[in-house]
C-alpha positions as CSV (number, residue, x, y, z in Angstrom):
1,X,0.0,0.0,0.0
2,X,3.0,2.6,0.6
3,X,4.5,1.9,-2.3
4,X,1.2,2.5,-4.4
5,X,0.8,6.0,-2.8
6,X,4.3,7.1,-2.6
7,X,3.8,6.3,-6.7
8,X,0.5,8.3,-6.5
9,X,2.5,11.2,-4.8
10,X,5.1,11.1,-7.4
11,X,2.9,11.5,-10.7
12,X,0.6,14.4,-8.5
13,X,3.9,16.2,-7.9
14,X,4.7,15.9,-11.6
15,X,1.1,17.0,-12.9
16,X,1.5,19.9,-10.3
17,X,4.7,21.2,-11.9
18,X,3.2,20.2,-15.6
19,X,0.4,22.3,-14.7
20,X,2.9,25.5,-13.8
21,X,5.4,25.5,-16.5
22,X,2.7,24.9,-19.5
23,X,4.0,27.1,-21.8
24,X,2.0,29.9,-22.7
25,X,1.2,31.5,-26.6
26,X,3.7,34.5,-25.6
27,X,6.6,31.9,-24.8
28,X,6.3,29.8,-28.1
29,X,6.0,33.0,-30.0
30,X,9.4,34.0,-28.3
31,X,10.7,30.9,-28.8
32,X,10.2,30.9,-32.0
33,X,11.6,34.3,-32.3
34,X,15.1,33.1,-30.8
35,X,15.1,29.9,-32.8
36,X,14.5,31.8,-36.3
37,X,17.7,34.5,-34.9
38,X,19.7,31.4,-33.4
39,X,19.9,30.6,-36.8
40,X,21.0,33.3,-38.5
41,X,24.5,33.7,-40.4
42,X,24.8,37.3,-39.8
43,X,23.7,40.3,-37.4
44,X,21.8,41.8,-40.4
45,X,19.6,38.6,-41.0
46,X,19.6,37.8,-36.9
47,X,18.4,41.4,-36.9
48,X,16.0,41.1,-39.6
49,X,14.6,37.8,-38.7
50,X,13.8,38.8,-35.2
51,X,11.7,42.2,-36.4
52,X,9.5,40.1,-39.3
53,X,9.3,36.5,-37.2
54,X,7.6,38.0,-34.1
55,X,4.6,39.3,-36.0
56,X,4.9,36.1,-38.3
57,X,4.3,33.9,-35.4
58,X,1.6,36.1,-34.2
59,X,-0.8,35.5,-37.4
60,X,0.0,32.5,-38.0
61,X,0.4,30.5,-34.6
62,X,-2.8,28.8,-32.9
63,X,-2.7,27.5,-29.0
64,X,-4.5,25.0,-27.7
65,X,-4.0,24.6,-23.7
66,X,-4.7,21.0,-22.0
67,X,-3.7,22.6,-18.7
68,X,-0.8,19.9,-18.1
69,X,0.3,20.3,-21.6
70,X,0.1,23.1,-24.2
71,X,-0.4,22.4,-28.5
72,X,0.9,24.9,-31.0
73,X,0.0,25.0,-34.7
74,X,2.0,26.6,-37.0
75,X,0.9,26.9,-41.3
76,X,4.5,26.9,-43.2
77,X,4.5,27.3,-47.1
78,X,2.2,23.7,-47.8
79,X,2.5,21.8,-44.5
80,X,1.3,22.7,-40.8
81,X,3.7,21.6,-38.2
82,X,2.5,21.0,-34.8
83,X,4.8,21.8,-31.4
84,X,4.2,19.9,-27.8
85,X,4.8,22.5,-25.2
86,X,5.1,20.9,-21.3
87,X,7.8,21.5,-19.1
88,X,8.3,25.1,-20.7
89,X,10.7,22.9,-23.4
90,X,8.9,22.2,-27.2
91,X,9.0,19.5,-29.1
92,X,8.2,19.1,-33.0
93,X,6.1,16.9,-34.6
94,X,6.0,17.0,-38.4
């Protein structure tokens, strides 16, 4: 029996801190922003990329929050690409 609860503690201790650091709209947008800069060859493009990717994400990013976890949508060129936000860390799914 202690070992089923102490198990039971565990995961509610996890979906407590799931819960907290769900990644909001705002931090996948700025994210995003970094990523698109981070990969940048020059100052001009890191520059240039920051100032047109913000807005860019804006239009064309939708959120879904699952409380524990957070989905992000994304329309590029021909394909949508969909990101898994929990733990304020995102992952891609093609």
């Amino acid at each position: 029996m202690k070992r089923g609860s102490s198990l039971l503690l565990i995961i509610l201790i996890l979906l407590v801190f799931a819960a907290v650091m769900n990644p909001t709209r705002e931090e996948f947008i700025d994210w995003g922003v970094n990523e698109i800069q981070n990969q940048a060859e020059n100052d001009f493009t890191r520059v240039l990329g920051g100032a047109v990717a913000g807005p860019m994400l804006e239009m064309q990013t939708e959120a879904h929050d699952y409380v524990f976890f957070s989905t992000f949508s994304l329309q590029k060129a021909d394909r949508e690409i969909t990101y898994l936000g929990v733990f304020n860390t995102f992952i891609t799914f093609d």
